[in-house]
N, C-alpha and C positions, 0 to 999 in steps of 0.2 A: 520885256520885263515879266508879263503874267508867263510867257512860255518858260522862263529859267525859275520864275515860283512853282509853275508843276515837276518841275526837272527836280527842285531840290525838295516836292514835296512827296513824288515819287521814292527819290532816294531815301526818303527820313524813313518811308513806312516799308523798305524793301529791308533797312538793315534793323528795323525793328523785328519784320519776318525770319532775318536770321539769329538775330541774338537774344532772340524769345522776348518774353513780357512779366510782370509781375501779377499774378493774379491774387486778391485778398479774400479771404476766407475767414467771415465772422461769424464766432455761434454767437446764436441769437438762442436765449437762455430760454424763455418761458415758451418757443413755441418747437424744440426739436430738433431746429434746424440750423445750418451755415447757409448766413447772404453771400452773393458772391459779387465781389468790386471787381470794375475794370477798367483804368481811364479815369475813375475818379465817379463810377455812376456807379448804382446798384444793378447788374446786371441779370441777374437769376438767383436762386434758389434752391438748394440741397435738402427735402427732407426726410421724417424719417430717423433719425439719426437718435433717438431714445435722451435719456434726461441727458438735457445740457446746461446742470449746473455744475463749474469748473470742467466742462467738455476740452478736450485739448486735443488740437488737428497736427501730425506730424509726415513728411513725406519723404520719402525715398525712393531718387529715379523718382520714373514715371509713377509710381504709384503715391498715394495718398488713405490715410489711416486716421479713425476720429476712435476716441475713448471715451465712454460715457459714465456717468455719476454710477449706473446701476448695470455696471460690469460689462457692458459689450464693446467688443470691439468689429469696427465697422468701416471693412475696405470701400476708397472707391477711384471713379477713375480721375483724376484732378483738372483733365481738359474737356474731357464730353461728358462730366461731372454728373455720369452714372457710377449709383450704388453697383459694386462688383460683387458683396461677401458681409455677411457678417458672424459673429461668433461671439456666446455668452460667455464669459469665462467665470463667476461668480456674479453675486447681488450686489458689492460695491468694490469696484478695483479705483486705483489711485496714481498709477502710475504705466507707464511702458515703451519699448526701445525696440527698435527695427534693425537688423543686421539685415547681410546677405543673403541669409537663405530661413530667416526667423522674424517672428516676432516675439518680445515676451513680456509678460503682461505678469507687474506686484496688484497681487491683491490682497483688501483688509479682509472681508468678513470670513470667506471658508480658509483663511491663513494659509495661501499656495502663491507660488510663483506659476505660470502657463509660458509651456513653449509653443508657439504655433508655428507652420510652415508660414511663406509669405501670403497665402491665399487663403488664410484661417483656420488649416487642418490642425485638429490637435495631434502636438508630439507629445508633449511630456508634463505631468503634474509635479512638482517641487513641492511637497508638505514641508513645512516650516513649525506648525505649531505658536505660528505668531504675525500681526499685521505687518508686510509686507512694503517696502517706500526705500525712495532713493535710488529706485532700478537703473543703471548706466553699461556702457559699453566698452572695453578698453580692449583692443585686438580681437583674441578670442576667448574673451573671457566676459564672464558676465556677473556684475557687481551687483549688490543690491543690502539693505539694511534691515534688520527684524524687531522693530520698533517693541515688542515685549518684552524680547531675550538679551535684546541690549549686543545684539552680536552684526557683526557683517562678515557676509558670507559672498565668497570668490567661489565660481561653477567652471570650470573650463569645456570650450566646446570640443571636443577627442575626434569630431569632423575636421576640425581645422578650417573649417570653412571652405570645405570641398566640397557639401551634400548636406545632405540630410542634418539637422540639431543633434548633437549627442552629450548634455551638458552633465559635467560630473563634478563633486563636490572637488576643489581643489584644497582650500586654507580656510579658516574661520576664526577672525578677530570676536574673542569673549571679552564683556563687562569693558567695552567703550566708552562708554557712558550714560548717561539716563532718560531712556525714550528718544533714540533717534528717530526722526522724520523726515529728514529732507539732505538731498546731496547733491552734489557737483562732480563735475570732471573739468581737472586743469593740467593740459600736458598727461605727464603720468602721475598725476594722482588725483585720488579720490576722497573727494573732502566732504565728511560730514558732520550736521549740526544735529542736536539735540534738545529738547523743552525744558529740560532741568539742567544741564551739568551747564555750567561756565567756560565751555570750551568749547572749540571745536575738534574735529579726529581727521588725520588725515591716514591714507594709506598709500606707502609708494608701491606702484604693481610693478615694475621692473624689481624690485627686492624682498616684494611683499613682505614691507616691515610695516607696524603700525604707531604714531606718536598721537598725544593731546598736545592742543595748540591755544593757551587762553589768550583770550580777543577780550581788550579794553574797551572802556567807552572815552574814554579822554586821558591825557598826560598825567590825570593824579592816579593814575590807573584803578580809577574805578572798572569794575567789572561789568561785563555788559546783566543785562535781565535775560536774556537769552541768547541764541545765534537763529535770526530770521528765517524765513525760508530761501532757499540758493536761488531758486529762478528769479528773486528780486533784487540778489546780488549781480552788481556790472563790473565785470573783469577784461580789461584791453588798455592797451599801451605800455604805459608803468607804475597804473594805480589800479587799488583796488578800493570798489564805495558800495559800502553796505549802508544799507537805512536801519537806523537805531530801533529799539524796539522799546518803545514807553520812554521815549524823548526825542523834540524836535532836532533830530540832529540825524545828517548823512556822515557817517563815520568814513575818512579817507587812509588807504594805507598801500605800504608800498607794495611789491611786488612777492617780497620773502615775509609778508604781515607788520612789517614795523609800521606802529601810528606814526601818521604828517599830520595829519592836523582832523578838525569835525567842519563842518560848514554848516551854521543855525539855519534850519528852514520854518518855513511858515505854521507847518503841521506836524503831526506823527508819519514820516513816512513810510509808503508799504513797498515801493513799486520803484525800483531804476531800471532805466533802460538806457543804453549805452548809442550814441550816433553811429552807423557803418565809419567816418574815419575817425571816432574815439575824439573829438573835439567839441561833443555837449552832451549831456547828460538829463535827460527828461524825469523828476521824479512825481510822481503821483501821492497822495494824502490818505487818511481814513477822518471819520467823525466829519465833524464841522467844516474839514479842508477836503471832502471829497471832489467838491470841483472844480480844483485846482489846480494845475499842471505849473511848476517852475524848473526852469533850464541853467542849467549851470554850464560857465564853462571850463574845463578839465583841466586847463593850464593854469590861469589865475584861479581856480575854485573860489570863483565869484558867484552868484545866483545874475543874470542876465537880461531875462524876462518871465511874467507871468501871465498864463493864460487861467478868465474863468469861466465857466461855466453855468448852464442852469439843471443842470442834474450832477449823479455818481460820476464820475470818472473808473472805471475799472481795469483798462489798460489801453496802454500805446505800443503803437509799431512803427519805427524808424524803416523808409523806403532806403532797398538797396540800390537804389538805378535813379532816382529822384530827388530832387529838394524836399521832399514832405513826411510828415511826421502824424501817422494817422493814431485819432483817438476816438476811445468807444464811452460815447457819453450816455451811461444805461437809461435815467430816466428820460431824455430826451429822444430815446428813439433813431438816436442820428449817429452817422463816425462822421468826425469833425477830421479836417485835413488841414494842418499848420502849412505854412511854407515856411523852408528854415535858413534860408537864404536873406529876409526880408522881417523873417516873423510877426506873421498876421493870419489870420486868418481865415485862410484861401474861400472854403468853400467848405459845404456840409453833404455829405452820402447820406440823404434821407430814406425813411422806411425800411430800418433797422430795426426788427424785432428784438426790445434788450439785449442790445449786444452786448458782449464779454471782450472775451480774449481774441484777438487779429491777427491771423496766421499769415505769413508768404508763400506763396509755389512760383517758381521761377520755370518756366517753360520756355526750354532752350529750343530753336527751329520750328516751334508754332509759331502762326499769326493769330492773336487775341479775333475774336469778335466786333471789337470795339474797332480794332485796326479796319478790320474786312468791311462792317461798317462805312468805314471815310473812304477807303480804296473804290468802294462802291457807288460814291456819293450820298449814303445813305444818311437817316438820322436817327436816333434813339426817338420811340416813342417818348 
């Protein structure tokens, strides 16, 4: 019996070695830095990395890219999670997206888009004459929103994405709406929201037309207060749930926007995030209901369970490979790890420096540490 548990403990940790691991990546706000989770432990340390308030880590292939509050962008390697590059682009950028042979970076205060090589080299400044948000990627083209001029502007890269960035103005939707800030990509189109207008914009890039799309808050179609920011909209299966903005309510809709119904929540919420198989739905709170996490499920849009907490809750990240549902509880210092199979709560990743927001890097044909670790008979300090 013990000789067929090392046969099959062997085996767990040889095809773990071939179909990679998940590694978590959490900035930790007040001190610079991303913790780095692995196994469910805090394993190391990234610093260095300049203001990481709303820091956001994004990776492509082997490389790995963090954005900081006060303009830098700051390659590095996401397995032997050395600093590779960094590069200033302005005093506050907001946003940024990775192609094949670019990065580009919206920025608010000197009103420029930045094309860089993958390695930080500058190509190309974009003057705008306006802040800068919404920066996305569709083929070879490069989207993005000019939150003063009320315009969105399509760049085509004229590389084709053979070399070198060669981005040139292609189309440019004027008077969209009032103070775009925030967008999406669904399929082919590009959908953005705005602080003022009651709508939201979409654009289709196969036809580059542009339409307004007004988004209710319930069946008397009342009007929403605004259209939220996208990255806390969850779109997968054949709904789409936005969190209301100035009412306890997750707004549900279908696939082409037609309201199904709202689901009452506890709080105002800020934050959904969708399960990898689209079967629960995590939303997070502000004020009073910051530390609170309730789970819906998708099919009955029932609310299901409630997790609380003793601090902020600021966000969560649904494991692609796992039962667990990591959460970054800021004053506690800790990412709490759900299990979502069972719903309880597993276990705490302590000595988190305020963490934030929780990235994934999937490292396909490495063996984690954590593996190399048990393989060794080792144990974490």
């Amino acid at each position: 019996m013990q000789k067929i548990s090392k046969v099959l403990l062997g085996l767990a940790l040889t095809a773990t070695t071939l179909l990679g691991y998940e590694k978590y990546f959490v900035v930790e706000r007040e001190s610079e830095s991303l913790a780095v989770i692995e196994n469910g432990i805090k394993y190391s340390k990234i610093e260095n990395m300049h203001n990481m308030n709303h820091g956001v880590v994004k990776f492509e292939g082997k490389d790995g890219y963090v954005i900081s509050r006060d303009g830098f962008v700051v390659k590095f390697d996401p397995v032997s999670e050395k600093i590779l590059g960094e590069y200033k682009t302005s005093k506050s950028a907001i946003g940024f997206v990775i192609g094949k042979h670019y990065v580009a970076v919206a920025n608010y205060d000197d009103q420029s888009v930045d094309i860089l090589d993958r390695d930080l080299n500058p190509i190309k400044k974009i003057k705008t004459h306006s802040k800068n948000v919404g920066i996305k990627i569709y083929k070879n083209y490069l989207i993005f929103a000019q939150m003063e001029n009320d315009t969105i502007s399509i760049y085509k890269d004229m590389s084709l994405g053979k070399g070198k960035a060669d981005f040139q103005v292609h189309k440019e939707f004027k008077d969209v709406g009032e103070l775009p800030f925030d967008a999406m990509i669904q399929d082919n189109k590009y959908i953005v929201g705005f602080f003022t207008s009651k709508h939201f914009g979409t654009v289709d890039l196969d036809t580059m037309t542009y339409k307004k799309v007004k988004i209710f808050l319930d069946e008397t179609r009342k009007m929403v207060l605004k259209v939220p920011h996208f990255g806390f909209w969850s779109i997968g299966g054949d709904k789409v749930f936005v969190p209301a903005v100035g009412d306890n309510k997750v707004l549900v809709y279908d696939m082409n926007f037609n309201f199904v119904q709202n689901i009452e929540t506890e709080g105002m919420p800020v934050f959904t995030a969708l399960s990898p198989d689209k079967k629960h739905l995590a939303v997070t709170y502000s004020g009073k209901k910051f530390p609170v996490i309730q789970i819906i499920d998708t099919k009955t849009l029932k609310i299901i369970k409630r997790f609380e907490f003793k601090g902020k809750v600021l966000h969560v990240r649904w494991s692609n490979t796992k039962p667990h549902l990591y959460v970054a509880v800021n004053d506690e210092n800790i990412v709490a790890v759900l299990d979502t199979n069972e719903w309880y709560r597993a276990r705490d990743v302590l000595n988190i420096d305020k963490p934030s927001g929780i990235f994934i890097y999937n490292a396909p044909g490495h063996e984690s540490p954590a593996t190399s670790f048990q393989r060794k008979g080792r144990k974490y300090e």
